[in-house]
SEMAR-401310 format. One record per residue: residue number from 1; x, y, z of N, C-alpha, C in turn. Coordinates in nm, 2 decimals, padded with zeros to 4 digits, always signed. Layout:
! residues N
nuke, nxx, nyy, nzz, caxx, cayy, cazz, cxx, cyy, czz
NUM, X, Y, Z, X, Y, Z, X, Y, Z
...
END
This chain:
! residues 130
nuke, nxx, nyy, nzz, caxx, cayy, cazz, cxx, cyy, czz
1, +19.69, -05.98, +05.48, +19.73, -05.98, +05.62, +19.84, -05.87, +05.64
2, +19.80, -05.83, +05.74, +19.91, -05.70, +05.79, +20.07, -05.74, +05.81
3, +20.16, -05.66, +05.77, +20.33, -05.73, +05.76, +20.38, -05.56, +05.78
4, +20.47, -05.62, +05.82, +20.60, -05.49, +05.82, +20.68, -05.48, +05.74
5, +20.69, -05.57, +05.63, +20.79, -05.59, +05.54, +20.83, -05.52, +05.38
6, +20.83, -05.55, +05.28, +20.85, -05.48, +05.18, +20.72, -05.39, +05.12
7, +20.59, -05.47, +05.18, +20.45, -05.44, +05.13, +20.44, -05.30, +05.23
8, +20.48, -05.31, +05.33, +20.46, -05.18, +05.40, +20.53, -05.10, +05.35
9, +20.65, -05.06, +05.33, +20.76, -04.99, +05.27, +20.64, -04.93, +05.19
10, +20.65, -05.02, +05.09, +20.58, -04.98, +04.94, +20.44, -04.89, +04.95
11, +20.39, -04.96, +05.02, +20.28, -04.84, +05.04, +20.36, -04.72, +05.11
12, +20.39, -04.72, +05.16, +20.45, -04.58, +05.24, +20.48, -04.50, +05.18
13, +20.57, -04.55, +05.07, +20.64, -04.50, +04.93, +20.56, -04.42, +04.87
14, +20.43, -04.48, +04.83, +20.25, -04.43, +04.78, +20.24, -04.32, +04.83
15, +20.25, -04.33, +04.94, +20.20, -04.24, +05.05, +20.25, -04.06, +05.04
16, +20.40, -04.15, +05.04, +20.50, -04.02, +05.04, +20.51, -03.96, +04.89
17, +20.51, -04.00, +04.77, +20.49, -03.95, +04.64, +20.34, -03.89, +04.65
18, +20.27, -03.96, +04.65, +20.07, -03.86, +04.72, +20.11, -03.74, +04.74
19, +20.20, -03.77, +04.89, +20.20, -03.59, +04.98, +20.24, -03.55, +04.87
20, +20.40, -03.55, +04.82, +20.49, -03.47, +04.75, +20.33, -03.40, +04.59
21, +20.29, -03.51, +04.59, +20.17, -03.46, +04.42, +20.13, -03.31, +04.54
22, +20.08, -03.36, +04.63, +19.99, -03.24, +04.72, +20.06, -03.10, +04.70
23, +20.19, -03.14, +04.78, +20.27, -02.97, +04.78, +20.27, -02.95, +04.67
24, +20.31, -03.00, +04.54, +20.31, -02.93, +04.39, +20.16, -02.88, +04.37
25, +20.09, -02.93, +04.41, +19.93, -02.87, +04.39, +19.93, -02.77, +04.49
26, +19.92, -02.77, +04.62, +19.90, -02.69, +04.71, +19.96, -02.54, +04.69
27, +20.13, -02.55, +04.62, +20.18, -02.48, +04.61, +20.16, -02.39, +04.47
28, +20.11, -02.47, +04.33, +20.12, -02.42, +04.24, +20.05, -02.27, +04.23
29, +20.06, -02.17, +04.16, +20.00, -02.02, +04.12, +19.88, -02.11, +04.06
30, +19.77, -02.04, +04.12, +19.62, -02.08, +04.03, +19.56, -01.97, +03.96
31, +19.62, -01.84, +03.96, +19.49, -01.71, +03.87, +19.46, -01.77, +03.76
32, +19.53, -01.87, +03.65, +19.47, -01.91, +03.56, +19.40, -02.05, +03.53
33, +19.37, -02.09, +03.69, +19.30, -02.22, +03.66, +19.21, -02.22, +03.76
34, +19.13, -02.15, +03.73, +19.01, -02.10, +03.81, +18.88, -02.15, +03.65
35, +18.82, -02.26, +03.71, +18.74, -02.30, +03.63, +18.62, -02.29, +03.64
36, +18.55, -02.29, +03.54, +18.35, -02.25, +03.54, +18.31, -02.32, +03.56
37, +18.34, -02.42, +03.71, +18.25, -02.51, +03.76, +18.23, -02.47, +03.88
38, +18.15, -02.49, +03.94, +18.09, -02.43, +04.09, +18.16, -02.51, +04.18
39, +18.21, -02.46, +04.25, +18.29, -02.52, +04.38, +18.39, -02.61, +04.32
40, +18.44, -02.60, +04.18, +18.50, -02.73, +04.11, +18.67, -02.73, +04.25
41, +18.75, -02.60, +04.33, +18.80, -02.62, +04.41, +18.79, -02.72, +04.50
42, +18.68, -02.69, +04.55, +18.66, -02.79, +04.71, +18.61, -02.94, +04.64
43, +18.61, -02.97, +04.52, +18.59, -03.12, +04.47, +18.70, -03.16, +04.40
44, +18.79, -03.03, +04.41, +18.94, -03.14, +04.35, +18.99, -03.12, +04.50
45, +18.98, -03.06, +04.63, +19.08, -03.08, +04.73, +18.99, -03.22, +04.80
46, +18.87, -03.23, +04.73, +18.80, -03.40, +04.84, +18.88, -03.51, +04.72
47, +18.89, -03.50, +04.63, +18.93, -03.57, +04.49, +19.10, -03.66, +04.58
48, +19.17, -03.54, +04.59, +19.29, -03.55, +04.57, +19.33, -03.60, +04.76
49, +19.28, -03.54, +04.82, +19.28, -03.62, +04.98, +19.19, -03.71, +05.02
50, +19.07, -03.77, +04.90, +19.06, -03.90, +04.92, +19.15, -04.04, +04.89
51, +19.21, -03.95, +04.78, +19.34, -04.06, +04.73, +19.49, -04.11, +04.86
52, +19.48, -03.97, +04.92, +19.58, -04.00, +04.99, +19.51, -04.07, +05.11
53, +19.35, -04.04, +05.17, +19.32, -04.11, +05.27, +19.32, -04.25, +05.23
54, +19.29, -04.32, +05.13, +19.31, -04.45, +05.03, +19.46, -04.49, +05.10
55, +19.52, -04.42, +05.05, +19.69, -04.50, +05.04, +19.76, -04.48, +05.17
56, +19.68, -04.42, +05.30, +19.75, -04.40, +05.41, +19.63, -04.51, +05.48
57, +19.55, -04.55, +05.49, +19.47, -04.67, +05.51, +19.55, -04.79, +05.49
58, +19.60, -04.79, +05.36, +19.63, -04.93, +05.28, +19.76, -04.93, +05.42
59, +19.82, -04.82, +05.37, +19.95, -04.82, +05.43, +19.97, -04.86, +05.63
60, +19.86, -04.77, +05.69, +19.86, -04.83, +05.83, +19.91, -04.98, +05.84
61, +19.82, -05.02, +05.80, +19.68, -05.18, +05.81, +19.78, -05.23, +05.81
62, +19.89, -05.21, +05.65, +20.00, -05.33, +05.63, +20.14, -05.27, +05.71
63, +20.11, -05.19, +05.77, +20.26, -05.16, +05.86, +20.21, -05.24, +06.00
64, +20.06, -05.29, +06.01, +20.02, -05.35, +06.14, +19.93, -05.30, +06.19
65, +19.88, -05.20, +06.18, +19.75, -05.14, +06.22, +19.63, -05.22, +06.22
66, +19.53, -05.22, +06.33, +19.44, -05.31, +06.31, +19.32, -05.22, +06.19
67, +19.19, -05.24, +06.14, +19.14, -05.17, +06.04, +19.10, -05.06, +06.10
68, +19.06, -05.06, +06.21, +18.97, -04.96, +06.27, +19.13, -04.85, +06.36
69, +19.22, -04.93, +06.36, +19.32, -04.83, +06.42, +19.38, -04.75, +06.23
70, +19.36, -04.84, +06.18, +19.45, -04.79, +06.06, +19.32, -04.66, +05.99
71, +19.21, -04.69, +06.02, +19.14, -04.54, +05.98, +19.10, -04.49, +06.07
72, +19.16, -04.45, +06.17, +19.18, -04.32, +06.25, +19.28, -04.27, +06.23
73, +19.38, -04.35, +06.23, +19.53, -04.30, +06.23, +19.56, -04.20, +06.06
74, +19.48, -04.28, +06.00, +19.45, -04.21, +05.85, +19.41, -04.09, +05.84
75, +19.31, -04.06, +05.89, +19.25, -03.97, +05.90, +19.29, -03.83, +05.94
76, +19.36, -03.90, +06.14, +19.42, -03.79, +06.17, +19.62, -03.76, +06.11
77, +19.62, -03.81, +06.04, +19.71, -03.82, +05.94, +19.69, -03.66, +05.81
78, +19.60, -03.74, +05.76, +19.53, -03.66, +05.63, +19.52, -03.50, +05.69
79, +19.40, -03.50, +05.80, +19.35, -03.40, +05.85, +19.50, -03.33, +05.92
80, +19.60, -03.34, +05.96, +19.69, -03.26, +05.98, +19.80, -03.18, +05.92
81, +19.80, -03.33, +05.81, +19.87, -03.25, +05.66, +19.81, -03.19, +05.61
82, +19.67, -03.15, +05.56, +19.58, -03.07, +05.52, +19.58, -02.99, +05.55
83, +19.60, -02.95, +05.72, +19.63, -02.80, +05.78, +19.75, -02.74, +05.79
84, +19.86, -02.87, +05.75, +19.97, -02.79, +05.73, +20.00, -02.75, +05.58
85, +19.93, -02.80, +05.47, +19.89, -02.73, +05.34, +19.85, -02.59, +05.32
86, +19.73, -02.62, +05.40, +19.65, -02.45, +05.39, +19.80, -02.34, +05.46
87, +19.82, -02.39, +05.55, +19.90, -02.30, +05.63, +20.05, -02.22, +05.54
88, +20.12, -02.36, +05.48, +20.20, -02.37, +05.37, +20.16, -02.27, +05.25
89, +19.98, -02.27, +05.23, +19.98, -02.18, +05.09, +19.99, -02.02, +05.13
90, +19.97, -02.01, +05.29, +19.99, -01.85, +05.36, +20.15, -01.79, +05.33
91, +20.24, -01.88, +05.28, +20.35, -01.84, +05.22, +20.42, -01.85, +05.14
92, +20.28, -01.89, +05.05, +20.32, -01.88, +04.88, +20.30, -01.81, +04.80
93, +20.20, -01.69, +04.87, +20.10, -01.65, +04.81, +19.98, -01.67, +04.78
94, +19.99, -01.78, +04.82, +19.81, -01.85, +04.77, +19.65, -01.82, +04.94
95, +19.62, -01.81, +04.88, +19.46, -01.81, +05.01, +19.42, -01.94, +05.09
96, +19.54, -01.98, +05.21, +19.45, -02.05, +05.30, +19.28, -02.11, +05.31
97, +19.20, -02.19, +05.35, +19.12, -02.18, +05.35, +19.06, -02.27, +05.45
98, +18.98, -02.24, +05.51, +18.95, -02.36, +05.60, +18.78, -02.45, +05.54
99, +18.77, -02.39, +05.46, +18.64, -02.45, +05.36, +18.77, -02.55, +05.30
100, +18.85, -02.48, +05.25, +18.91, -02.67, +05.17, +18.97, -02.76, +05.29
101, +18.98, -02.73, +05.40, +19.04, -02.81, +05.53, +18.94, -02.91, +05.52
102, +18.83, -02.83, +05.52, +18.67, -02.92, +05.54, +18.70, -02.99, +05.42
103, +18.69, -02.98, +05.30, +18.69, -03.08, +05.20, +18.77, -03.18, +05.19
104, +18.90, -03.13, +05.23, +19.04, -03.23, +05.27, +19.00, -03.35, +05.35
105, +18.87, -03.29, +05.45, +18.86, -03.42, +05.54, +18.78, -03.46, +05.52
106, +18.67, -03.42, +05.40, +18.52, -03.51, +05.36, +18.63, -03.60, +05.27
107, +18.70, -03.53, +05.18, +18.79, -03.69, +05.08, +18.85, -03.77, +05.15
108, +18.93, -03.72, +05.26, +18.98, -03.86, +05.36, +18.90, -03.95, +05.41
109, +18.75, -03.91, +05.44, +18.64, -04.01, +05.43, +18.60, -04.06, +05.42
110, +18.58, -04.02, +05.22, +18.54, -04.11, +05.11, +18.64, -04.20, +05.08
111, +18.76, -04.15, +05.09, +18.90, -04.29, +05.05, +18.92, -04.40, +05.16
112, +18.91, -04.34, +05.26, +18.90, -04.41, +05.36, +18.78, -04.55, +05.35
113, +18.67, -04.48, +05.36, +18.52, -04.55, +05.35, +18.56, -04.65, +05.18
114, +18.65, -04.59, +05.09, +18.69, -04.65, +04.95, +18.79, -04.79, +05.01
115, +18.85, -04.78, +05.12, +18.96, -04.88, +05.12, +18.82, -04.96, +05.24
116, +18.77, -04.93, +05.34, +18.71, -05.08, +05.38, +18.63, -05.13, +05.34
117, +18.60, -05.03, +05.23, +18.50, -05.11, +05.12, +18.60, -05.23, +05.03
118, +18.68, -05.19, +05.02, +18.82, -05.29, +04.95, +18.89, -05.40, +05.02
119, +18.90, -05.38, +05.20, +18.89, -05.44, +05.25, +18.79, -05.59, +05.28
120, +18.67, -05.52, +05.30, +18.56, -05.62, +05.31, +18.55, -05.72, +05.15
121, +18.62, -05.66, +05.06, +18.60, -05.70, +04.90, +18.75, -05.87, +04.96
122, +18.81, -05.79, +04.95, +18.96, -05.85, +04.99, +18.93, -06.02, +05.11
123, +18.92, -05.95, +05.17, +18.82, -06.03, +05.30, +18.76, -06.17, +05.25
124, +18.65, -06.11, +05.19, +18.54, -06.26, +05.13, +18.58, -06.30, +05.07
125, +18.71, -06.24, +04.95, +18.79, -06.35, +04.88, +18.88, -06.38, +04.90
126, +18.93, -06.42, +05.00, +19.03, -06.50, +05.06, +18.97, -06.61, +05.16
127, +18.86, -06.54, +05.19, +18.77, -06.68, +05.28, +18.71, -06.78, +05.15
128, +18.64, -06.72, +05.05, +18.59, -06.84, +04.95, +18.70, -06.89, +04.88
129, +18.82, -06.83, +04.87, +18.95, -06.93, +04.85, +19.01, -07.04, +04.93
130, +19.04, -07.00, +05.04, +19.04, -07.07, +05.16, +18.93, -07.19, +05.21
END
């Protein structure tokens, strides 16, 4: 059940350590971690913004969000920090991209689509407890 209380915090907490992982990633120098997998970039930026769309879901719902408000709000959450990432790597040195924007928002998808799947899990056991 949704609360405002310590369970919200907590997740938020999730939330805000996630972003902070992001800028160390977003920002780090890559010329030497450029790997021999095909597109292995745009499946660590869906990897790593599915996680955060996960923990900003969790996080809505239990600050009060209803499920369907808490993954939009996720989303357009995710998908803004994502553009303020790319935008961020234009003055690090690193290559903006809007192919990883895209990926940023296919993983806020799948975490997303990962938490009402967790929901609906959550859901039926609490009714066959009840």
């Amino acid at each position: 059940m949704p609360s405002n209380g310590p369970s919200a915090l907590r997740a938020w907490l999730a939330v805000a350590v996630w972003m902070t992982v992001t800028v160390i990633l977003s920002t780090f120098p890559v010329e030497d971690l450029q790997p021999n997998v095909p597109d292995a970039d745009k499946i660590g930026h869906a990897a790593v913004y599915a996680v955060l769309g996960f923990l900003c879901a969790v996080a809505w719902h239990r600050h009060g969000s209803s499920q369907p408000a808490a993954a939009e709000r996720s989303m357009a959450l995710v998908l803004l920090y994502g553009a303020l990432m790319e935008f961020l790597q234009s003055h690090v040195g690193r290559d903006p991209s809007i192919g990883d924007w895209i990926a940023d928002g296919v993983g806020a998808m799948v975490g997303i689509g990962f938490w009402k799947a967790w929901r609906i899990v959550v859901e039926s056991r609490a009714e066959q407890a009840g």
